[in-house]
HTML snippet that shows the backbone in 3Dmol.js (N, CA, C, O; Angstrom):
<script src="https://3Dmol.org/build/3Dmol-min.js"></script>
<div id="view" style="width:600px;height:400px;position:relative"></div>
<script>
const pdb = `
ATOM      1  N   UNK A   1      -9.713  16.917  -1.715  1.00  0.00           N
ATOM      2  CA  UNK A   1      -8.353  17.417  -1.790  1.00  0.00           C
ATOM      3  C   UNK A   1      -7.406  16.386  -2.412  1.00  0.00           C
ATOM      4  O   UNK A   1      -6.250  16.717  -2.675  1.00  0.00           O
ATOM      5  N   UNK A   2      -7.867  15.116  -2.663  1.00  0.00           N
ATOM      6  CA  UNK A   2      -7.205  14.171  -3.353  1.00  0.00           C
ATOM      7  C   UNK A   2      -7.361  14.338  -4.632  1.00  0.00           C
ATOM      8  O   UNK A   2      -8.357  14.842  -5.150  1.00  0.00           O
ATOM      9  N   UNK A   3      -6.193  13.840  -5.322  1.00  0.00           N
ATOM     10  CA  UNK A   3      -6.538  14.384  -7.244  1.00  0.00           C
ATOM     11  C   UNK A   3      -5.928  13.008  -7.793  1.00  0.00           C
ATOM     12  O   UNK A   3      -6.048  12.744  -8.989  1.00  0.00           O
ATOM     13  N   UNK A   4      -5.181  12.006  -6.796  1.00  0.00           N
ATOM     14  CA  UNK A   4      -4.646  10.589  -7.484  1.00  0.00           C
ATOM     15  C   UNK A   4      -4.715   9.791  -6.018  1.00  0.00           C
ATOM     16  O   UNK A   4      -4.344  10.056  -4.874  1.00  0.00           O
ATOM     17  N   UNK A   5      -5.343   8.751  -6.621  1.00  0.00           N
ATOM     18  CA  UNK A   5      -5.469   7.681  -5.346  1.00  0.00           C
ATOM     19  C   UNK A   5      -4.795   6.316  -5.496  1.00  0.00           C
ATOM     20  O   UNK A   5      -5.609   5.409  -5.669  1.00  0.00           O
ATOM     21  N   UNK A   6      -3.431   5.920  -5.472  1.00  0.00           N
ATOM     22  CA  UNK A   6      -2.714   4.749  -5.651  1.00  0.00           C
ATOM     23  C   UNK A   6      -3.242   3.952  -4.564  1.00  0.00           C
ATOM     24  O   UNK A   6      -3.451   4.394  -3.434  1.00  0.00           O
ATOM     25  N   UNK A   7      -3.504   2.455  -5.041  1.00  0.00           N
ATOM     26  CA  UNK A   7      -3.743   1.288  -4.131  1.00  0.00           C
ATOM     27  C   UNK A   7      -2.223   0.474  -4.534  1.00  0.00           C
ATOM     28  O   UNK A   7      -1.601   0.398  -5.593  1.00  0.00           O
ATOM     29  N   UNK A   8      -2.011   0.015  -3.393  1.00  0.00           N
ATOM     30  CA  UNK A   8      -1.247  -1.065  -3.639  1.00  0.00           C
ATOM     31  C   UNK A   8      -0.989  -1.804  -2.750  1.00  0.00           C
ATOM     32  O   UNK A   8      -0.602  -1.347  -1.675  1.00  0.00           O
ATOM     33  N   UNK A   9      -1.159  -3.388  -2.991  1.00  0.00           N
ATOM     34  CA  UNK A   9      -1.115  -4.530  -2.758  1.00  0.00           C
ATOM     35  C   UNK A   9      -0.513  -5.787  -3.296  1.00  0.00           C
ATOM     36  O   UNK A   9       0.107  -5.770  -4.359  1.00  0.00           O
ATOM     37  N   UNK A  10      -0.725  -7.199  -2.388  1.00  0.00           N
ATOM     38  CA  UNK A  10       0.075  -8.187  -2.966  1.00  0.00           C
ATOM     39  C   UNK A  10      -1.234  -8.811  -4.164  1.00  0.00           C
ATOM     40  O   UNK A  10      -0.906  -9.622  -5.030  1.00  0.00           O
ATOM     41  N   UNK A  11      -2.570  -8.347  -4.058  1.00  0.00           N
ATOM     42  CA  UNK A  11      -3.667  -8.913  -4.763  1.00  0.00           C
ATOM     43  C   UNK A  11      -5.118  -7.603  -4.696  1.00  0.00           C
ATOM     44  O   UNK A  11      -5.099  -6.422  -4.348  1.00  0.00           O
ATOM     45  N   UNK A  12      -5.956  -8.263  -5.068  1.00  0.00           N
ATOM     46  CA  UNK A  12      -6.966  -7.607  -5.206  1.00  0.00           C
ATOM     47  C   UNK A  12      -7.250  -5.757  -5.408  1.00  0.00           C
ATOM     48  O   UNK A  12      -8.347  -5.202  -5.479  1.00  0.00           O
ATOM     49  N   UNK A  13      -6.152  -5.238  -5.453  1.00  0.00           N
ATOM     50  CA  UNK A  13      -6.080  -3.837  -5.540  1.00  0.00           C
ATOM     51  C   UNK A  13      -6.798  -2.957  -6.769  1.00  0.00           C
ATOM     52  O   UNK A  13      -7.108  -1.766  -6.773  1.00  0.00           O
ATOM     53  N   UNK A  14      -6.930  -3.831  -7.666  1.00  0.00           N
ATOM     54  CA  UNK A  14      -7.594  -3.501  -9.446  1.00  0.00           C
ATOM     55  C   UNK A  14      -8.992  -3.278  -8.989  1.00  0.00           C
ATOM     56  O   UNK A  14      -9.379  -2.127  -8.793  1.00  0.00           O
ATOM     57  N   UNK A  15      -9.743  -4.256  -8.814  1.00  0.00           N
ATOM     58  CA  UNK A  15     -11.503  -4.180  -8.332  1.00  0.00           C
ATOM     59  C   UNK A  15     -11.556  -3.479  -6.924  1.00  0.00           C
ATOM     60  O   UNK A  15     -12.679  -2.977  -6.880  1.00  0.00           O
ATOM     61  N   UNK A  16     -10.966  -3.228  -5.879  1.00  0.00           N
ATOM     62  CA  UNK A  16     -10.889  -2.290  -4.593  1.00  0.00           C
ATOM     63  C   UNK A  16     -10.408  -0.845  -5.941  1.00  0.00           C
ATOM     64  O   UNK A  16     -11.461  -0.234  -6.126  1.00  0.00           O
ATOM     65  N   UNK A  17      -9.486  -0.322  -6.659  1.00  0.00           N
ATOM     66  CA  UNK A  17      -9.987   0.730  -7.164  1.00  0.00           C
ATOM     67  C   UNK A  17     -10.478   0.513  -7.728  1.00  0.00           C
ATOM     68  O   UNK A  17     -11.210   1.500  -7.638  1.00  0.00           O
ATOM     69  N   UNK A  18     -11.100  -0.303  -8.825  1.00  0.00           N
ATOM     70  CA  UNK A  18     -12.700  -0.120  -9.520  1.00  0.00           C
ATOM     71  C   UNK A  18     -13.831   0.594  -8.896  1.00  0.00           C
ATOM     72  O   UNK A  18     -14.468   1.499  -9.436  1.00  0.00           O
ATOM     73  N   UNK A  19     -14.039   0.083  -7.635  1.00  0.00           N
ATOM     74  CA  UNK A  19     -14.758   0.443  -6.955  1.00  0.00           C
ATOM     75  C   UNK A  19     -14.881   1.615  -5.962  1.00  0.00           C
ATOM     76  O   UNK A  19     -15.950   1.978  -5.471  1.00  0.00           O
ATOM     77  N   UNK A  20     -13.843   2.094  -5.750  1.00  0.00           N
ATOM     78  CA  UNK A  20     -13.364   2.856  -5.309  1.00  0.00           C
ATOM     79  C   UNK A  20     -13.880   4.715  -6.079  1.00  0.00           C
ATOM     80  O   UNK A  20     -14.189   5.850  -5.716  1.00  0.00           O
ATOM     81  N   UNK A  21     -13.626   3.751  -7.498  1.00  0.00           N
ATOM     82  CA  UNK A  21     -13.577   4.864  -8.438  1.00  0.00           C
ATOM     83  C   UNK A  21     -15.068   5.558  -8.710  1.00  0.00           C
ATOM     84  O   UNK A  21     -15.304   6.630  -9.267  1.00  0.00           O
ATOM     85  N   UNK A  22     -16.218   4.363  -7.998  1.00  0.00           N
ATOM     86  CA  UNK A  22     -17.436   5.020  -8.999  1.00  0.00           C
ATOM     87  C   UNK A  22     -17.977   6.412  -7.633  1.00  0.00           C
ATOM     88  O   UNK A  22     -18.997   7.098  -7.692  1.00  0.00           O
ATOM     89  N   UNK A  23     -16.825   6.453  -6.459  1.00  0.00           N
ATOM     90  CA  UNK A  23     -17.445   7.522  -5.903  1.00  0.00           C
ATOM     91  C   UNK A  23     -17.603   9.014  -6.262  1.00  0.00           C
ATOM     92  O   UNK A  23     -16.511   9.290  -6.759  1.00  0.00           O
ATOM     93  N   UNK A  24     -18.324  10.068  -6.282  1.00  0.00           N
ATOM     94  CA  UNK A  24     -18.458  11.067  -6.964  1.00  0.00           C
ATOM     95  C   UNK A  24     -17.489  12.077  -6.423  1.00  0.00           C
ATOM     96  O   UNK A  24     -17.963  12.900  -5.639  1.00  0.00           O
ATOM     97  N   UNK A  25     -16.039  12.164  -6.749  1.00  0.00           N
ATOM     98  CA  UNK A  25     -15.119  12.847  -6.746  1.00  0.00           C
ATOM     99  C   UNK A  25     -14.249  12.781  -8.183  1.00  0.00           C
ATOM    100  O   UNK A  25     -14.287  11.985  -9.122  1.00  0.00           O
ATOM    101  N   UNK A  26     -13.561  13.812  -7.959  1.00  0.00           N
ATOM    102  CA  UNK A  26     -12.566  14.165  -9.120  1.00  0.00           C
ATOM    103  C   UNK A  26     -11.133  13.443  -8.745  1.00  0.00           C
ATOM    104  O   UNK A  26     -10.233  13.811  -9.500  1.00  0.00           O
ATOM    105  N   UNK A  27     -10.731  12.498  -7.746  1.00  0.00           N
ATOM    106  CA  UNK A  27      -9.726  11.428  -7.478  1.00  0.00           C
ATOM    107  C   UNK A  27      -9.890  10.470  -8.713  1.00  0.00           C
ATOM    108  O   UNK A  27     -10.876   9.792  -9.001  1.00  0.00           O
ATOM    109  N   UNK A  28      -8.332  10.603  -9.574  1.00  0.00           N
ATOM    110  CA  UNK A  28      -8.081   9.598  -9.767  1.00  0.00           C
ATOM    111  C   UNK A  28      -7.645   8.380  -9.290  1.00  0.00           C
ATOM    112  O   UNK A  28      -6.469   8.313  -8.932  1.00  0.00           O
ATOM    113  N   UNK A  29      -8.566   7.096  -9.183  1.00  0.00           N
ATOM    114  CA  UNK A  29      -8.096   5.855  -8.703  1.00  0.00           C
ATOM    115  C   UNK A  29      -7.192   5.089  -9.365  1.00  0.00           C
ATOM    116  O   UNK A  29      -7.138   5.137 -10.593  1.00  0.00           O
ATOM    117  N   UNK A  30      -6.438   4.352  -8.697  1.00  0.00           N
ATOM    118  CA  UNK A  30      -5.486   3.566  -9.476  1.00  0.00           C
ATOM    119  C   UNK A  30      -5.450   2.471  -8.763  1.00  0.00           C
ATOM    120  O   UNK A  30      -5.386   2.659  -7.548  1.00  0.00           O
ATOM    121  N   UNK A  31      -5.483   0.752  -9.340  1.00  0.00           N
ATOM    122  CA  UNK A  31      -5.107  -0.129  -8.069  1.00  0.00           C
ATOM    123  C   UNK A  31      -3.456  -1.127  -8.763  1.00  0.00           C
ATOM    124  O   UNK A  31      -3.427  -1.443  -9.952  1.00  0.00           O
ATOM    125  N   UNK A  32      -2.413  -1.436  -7.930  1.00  0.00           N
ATOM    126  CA  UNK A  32      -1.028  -1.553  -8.628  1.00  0.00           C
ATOM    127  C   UNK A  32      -0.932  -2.961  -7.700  1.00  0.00           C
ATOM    128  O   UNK A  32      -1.151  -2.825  -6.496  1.00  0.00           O
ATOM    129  N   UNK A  33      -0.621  -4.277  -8.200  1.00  0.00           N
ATOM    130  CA  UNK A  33      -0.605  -4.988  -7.650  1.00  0.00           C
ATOM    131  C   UNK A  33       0.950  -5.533  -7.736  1.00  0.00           C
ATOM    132  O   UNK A  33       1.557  -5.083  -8.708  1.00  0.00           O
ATOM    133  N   UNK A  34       1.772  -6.514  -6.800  1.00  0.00           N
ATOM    134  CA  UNK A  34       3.018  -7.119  -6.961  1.00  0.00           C
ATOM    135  C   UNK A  34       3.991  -6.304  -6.787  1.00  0.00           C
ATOM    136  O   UNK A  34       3.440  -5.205  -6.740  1.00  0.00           O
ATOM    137  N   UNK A  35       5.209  -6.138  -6.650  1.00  0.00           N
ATOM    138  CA  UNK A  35       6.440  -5.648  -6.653  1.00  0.00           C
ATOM    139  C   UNK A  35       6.925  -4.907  -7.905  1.00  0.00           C
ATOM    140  O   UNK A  35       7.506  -3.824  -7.848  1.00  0.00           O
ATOM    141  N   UNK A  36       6.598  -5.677  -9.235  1.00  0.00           N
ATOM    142  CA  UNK A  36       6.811  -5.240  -9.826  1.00  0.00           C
ATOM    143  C   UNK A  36       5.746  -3.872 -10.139  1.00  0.00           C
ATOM    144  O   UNK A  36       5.836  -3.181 -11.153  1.00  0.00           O
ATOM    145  N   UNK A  37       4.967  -3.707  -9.292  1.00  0.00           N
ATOM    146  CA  UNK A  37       4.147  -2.187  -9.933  1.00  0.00           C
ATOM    147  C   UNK A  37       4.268  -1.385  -8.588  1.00  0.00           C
ATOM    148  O   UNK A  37       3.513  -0.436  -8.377  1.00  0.00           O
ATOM    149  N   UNK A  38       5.279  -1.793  -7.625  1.00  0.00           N
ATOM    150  CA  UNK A  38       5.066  -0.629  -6.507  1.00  0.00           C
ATOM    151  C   UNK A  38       5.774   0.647  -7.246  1.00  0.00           C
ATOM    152  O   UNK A  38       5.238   1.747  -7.112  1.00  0.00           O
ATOM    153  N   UNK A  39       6.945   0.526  -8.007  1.00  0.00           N
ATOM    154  CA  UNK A  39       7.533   1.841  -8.232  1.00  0.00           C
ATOM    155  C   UNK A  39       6.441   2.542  -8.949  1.00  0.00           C
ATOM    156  O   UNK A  39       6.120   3.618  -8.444  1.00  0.00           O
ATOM    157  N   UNK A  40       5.776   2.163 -10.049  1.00  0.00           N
ATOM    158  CA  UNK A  40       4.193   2.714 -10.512  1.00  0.00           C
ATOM    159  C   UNK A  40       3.557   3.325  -9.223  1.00  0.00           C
ATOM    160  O   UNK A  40       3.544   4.548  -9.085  1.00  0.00           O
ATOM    161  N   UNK A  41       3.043   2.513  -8.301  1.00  0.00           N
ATOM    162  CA  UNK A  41       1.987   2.859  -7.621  1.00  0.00           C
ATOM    163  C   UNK A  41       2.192   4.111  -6.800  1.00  0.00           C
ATOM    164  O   UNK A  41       1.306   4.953  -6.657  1.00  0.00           O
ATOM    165  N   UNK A  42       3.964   4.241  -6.015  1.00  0.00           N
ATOM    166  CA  UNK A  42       4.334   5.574  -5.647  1.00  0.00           C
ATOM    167  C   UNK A  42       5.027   6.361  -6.248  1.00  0.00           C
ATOM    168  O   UNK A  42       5.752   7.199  -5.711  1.00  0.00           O
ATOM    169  N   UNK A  43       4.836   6.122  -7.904  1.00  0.00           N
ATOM    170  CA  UNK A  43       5.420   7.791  -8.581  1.00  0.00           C
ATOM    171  C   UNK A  43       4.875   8.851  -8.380  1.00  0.00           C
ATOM    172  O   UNK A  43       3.669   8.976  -8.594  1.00  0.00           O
ATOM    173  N   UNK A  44       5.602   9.815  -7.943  1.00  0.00           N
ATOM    174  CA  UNK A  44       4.372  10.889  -7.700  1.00  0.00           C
ATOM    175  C   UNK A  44       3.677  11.268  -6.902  1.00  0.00           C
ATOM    176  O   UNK A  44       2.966  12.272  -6.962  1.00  0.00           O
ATOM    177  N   UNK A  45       3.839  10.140  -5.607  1.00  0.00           N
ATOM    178  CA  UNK A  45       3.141  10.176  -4.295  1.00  0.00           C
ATOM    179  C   UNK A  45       3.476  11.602  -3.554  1.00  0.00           C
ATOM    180  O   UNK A  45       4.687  11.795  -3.441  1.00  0.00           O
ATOM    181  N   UNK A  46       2.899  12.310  -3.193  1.00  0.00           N
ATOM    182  CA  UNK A  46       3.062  13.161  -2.079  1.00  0.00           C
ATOM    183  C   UNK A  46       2.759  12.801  -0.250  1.00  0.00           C
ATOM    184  O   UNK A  46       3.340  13.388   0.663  1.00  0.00           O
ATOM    185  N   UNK A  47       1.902  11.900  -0.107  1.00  0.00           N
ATOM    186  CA  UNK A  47       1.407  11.053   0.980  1.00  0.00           C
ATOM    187  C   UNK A  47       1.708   9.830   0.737  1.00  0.00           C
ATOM    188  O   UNK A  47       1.959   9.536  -0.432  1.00  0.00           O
ATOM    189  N   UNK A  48       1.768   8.699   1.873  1.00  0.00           N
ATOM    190  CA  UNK A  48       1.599   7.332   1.677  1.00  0.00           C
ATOM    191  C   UNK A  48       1.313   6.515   3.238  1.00  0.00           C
ATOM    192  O   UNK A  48       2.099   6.158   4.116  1.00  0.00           O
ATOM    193  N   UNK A  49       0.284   6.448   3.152  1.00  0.00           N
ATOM    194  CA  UNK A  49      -0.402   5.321   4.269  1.00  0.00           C
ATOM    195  C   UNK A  49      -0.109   4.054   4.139  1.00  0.00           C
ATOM    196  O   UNK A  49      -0.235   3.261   3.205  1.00  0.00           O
ATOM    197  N   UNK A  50       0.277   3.975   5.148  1.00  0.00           N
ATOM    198  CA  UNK A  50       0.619   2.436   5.058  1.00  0.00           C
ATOM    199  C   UNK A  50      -0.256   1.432   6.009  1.00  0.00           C
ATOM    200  O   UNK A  50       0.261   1.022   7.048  1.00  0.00           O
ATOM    201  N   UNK A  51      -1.379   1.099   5.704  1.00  0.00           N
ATOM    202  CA  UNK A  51      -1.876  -0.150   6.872  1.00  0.00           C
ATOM    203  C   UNK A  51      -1.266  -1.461   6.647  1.00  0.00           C
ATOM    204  O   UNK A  51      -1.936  -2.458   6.917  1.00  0.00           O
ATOM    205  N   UNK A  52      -0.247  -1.569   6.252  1.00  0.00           N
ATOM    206  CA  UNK A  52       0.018  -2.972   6.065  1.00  0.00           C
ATOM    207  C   UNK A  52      -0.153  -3.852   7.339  1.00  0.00           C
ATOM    208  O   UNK A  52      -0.303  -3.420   8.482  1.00  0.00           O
ATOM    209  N   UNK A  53      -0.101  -5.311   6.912  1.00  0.00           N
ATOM    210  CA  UNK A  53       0.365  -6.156   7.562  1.00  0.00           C
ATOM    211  C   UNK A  53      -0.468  -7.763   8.079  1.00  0.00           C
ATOM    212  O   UNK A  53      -1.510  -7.573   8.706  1.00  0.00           O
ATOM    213  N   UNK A  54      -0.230  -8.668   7.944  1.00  0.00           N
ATOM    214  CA  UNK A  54      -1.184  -9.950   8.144  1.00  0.00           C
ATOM    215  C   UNK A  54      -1.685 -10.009   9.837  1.00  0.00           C
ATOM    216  O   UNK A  54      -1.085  -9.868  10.902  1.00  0.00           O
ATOM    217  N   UNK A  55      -3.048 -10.282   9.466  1.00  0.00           N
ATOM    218  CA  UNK A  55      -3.543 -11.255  11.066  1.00  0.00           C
ATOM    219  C   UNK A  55      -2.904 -12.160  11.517  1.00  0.00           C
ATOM    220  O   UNK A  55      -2.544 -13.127  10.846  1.00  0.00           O
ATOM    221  N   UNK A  56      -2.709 -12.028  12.472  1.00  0.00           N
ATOM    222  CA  UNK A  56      -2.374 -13.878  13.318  1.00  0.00           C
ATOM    223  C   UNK A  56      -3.333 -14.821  12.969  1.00  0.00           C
ATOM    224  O   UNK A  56      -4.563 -14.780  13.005  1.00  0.00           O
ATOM    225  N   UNK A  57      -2.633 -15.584  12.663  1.00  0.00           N
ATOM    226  CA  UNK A  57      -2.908 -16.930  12.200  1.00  0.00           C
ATOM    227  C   UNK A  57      -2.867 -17.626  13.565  1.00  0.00           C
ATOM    228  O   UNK A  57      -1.961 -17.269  14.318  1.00  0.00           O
ATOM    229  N   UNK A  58      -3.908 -18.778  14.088  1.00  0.00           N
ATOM    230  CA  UNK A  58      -3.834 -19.976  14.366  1.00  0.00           C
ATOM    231  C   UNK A  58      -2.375 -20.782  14.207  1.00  0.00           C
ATOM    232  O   UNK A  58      -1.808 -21.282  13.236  1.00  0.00           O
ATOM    233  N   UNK A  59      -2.038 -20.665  15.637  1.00  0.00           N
ATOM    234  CA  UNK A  59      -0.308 -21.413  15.627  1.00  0.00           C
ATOM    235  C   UNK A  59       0.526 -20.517  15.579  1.00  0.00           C
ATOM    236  O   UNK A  59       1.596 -20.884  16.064  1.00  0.00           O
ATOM    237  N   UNK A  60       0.526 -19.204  15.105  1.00  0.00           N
ATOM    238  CA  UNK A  60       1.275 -18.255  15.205  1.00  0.00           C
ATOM    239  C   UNK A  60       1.879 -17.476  16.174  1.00  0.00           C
ATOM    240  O   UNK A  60       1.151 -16.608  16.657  1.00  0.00           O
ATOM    241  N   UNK A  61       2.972 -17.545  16.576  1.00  0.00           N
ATOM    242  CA  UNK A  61       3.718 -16.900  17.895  1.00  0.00           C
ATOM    243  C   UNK A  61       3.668 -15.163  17.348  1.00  0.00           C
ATOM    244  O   UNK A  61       3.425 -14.583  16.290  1.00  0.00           O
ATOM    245  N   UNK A  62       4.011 -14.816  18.608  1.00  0.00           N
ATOM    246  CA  UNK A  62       4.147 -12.613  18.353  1.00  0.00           C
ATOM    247  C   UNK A  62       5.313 -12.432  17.250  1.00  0.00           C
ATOM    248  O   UNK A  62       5.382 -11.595  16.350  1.00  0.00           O
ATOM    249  N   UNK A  63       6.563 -13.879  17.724  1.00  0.00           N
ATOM    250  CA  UNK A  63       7.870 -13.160  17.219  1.00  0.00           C
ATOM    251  C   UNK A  63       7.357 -13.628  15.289  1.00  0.00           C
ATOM    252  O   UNK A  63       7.648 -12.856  14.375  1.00  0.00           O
ATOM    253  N   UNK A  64       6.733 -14.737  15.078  1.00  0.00           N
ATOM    254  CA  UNK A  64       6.344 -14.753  13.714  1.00  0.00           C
ATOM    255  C   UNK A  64       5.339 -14.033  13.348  1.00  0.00           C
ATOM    256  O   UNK A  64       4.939 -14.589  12.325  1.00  0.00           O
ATOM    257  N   UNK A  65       4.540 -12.943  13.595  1.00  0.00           N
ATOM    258  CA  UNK A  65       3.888 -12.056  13.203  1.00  0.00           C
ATOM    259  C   UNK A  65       4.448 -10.855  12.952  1.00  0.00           C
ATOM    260  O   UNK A  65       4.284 -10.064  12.023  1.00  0.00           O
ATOM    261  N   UNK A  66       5.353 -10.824  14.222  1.00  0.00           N
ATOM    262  CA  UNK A  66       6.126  -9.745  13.697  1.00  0.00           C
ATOM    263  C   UNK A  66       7.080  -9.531  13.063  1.00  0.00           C
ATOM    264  O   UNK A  66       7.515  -8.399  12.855  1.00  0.00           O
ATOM    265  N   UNK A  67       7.639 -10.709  12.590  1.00  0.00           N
ATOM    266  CA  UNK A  67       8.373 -10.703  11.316  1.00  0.00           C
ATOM    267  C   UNK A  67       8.129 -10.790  10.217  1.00  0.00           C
ATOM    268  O   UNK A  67       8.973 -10.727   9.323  1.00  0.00           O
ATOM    269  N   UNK A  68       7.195 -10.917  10.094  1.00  0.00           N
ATOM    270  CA  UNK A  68       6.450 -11.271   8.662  1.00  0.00           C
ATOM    271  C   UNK A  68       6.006  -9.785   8.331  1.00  0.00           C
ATOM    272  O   UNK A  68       6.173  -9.221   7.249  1.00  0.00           O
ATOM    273  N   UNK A  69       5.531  -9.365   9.232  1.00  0.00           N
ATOM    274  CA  UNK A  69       4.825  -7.750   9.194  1.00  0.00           C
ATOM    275  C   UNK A  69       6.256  -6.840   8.983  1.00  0.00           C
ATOM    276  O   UNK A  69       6.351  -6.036   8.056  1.00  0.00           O
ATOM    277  N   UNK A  70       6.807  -6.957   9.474  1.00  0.00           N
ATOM    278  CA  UNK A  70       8.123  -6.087   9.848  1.00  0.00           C
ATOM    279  C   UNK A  70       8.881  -6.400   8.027  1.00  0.00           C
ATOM    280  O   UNK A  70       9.354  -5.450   7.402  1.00  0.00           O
ATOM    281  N   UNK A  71       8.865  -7.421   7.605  1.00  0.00           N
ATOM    282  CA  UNK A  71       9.678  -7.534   6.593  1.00  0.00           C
ATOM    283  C   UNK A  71       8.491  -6.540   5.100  1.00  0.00           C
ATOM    284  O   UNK A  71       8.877  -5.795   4.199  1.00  0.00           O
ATOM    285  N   UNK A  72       7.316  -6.916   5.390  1.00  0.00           N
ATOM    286  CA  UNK A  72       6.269  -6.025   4.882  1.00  0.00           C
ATOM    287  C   UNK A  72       6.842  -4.450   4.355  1.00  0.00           C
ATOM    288  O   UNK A  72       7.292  -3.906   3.347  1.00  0.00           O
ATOM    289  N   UNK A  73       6.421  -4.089   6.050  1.00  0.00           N
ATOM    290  CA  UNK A  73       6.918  -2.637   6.252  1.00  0.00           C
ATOM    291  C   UNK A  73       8.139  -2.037   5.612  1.00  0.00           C
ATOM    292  O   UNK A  73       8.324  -1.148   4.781  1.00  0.00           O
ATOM    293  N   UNK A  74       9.165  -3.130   6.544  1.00  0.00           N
ATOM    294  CA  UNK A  74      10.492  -2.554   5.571  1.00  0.00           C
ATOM    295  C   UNK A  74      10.258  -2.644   3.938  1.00  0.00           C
ATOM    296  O   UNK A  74       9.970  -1.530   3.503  1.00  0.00           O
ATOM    297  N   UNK A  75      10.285  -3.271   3.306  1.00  0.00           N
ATOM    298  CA  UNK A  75      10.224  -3.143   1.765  1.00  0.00           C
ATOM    299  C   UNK A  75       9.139  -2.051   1.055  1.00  0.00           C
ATOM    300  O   UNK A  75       9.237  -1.597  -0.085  1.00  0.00           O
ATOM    301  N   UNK A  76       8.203  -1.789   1.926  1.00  0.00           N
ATOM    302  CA  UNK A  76       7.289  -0.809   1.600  1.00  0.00           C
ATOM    303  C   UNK A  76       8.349   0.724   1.814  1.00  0.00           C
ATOM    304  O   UNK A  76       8.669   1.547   0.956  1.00  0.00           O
ATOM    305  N   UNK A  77       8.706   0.677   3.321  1.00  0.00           N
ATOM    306  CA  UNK A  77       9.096   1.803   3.525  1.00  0.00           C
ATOM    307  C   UNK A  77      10.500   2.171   2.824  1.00  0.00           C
ATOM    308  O   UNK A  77      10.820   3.355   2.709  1.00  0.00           O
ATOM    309  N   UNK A  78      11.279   1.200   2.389  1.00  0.00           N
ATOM    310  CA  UNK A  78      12.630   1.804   1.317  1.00  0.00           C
ATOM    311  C   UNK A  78      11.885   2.129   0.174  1.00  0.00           C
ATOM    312  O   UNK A  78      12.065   3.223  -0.362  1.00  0.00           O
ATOM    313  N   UNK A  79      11.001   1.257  -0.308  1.00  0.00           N
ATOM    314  CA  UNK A  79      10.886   2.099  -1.717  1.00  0.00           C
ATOM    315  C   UNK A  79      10.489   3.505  -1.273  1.00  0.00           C
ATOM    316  O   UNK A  79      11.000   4.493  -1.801  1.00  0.00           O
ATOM    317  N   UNK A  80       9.750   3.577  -0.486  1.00  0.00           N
ATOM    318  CA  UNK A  80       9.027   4.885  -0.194  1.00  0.00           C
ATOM    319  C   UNK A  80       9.975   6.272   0.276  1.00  0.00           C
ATOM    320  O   UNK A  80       9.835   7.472   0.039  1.00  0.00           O
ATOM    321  N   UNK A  81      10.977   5.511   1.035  1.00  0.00           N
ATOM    322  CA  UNK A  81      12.471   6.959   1.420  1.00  0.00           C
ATOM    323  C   UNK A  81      12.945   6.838   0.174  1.00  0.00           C
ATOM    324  O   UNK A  81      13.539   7.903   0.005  1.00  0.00           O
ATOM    325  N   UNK A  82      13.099   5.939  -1.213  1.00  0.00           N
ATOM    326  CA  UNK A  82      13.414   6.564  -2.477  1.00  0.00           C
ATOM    327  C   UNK A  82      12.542   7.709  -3.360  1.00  0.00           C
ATOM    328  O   UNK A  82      12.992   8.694  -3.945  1.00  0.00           O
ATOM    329  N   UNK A  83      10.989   7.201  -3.249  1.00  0.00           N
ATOM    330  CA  UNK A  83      10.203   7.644  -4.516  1.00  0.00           C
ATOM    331  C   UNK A  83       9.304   8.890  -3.906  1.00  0.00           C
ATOM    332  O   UNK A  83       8.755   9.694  -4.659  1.00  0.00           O
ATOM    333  N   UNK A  84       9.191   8.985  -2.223  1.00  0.00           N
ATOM    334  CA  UNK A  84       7.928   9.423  -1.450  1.00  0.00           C
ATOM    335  C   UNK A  84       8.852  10.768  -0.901  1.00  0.00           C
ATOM    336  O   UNK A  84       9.999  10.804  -0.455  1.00  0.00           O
ATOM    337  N   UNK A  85       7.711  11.997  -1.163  1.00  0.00           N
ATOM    338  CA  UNK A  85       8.318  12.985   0.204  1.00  0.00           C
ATOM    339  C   UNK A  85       7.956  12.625   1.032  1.00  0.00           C
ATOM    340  O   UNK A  85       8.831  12.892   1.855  1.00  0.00           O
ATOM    341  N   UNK A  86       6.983  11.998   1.658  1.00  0.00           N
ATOM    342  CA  UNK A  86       6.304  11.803   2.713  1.00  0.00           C
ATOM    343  C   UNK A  86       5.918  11.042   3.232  1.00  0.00           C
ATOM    344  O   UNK A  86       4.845  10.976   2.632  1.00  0.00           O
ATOM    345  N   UNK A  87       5.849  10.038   4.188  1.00  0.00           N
ATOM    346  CA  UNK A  87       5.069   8.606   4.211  1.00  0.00           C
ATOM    347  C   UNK A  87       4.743   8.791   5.732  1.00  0.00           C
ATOM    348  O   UNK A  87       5.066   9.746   6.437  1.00  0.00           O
ATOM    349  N   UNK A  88       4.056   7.707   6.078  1.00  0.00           N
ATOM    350  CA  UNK A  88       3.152   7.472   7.080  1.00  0.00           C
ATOM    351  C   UNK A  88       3.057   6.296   7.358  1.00  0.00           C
ATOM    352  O   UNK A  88       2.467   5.620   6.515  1.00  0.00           O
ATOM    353  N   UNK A  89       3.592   5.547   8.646  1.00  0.00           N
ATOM    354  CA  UNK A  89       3.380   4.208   8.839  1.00  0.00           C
ATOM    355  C   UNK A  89       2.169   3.690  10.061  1.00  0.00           C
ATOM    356  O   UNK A  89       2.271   3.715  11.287  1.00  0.00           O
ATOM    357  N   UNK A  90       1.286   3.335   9.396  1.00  0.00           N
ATOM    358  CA  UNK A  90       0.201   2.758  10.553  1.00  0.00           C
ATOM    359  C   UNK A  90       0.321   1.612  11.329  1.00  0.00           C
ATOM    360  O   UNK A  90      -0.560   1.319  12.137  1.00  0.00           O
TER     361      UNK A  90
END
`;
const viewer = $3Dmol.createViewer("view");
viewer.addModel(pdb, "pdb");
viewer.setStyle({}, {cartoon: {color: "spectrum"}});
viewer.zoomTo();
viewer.render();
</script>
């Protein structure tokens, strides 16, 4: 039921859809890396999953995880109330 599959990330998103792509469906894959390609990555979106967010690190308190994650989210989720009907935060 998928017909476009946007990745996007701060890295590796190009070879995760490479790979992505050799499964035997009619989904187009796409992988959009940096800021500058999120408006790319959700043109057009009708859905958007969001797993974002970093592991705790060694030395890391809750309130610095969750700011780091939280600042994530937010910048994901404005572009997304501009470009997205729909989004989904995990």
């Amino acid at each position: 039921m998928v017909s476009d599959l946007a990745l996007f990330d701060i890295v590796n998103t190009p070879g995760v859809a490479a790979d992505l792509s050799h499964i035997s469906t009619p989904a187009k894959v796409a992988g959009y890396v940096g800021d500058d390609q999120l408006a790319l990555a959700l043109t057009g979106a009708h859905i958007v999953v969001i797993p974002a967010g970093i592991p705790r690190k060694p030395g890391m308190t809750r309130d610095d995880l969750f700011n780091i994650n939280a600042g994530i989210v937010r910048n994901l989720a404005t572009a997304c109330a501009k470009l997205v009907y729909l989004f989904v935060i995990i």
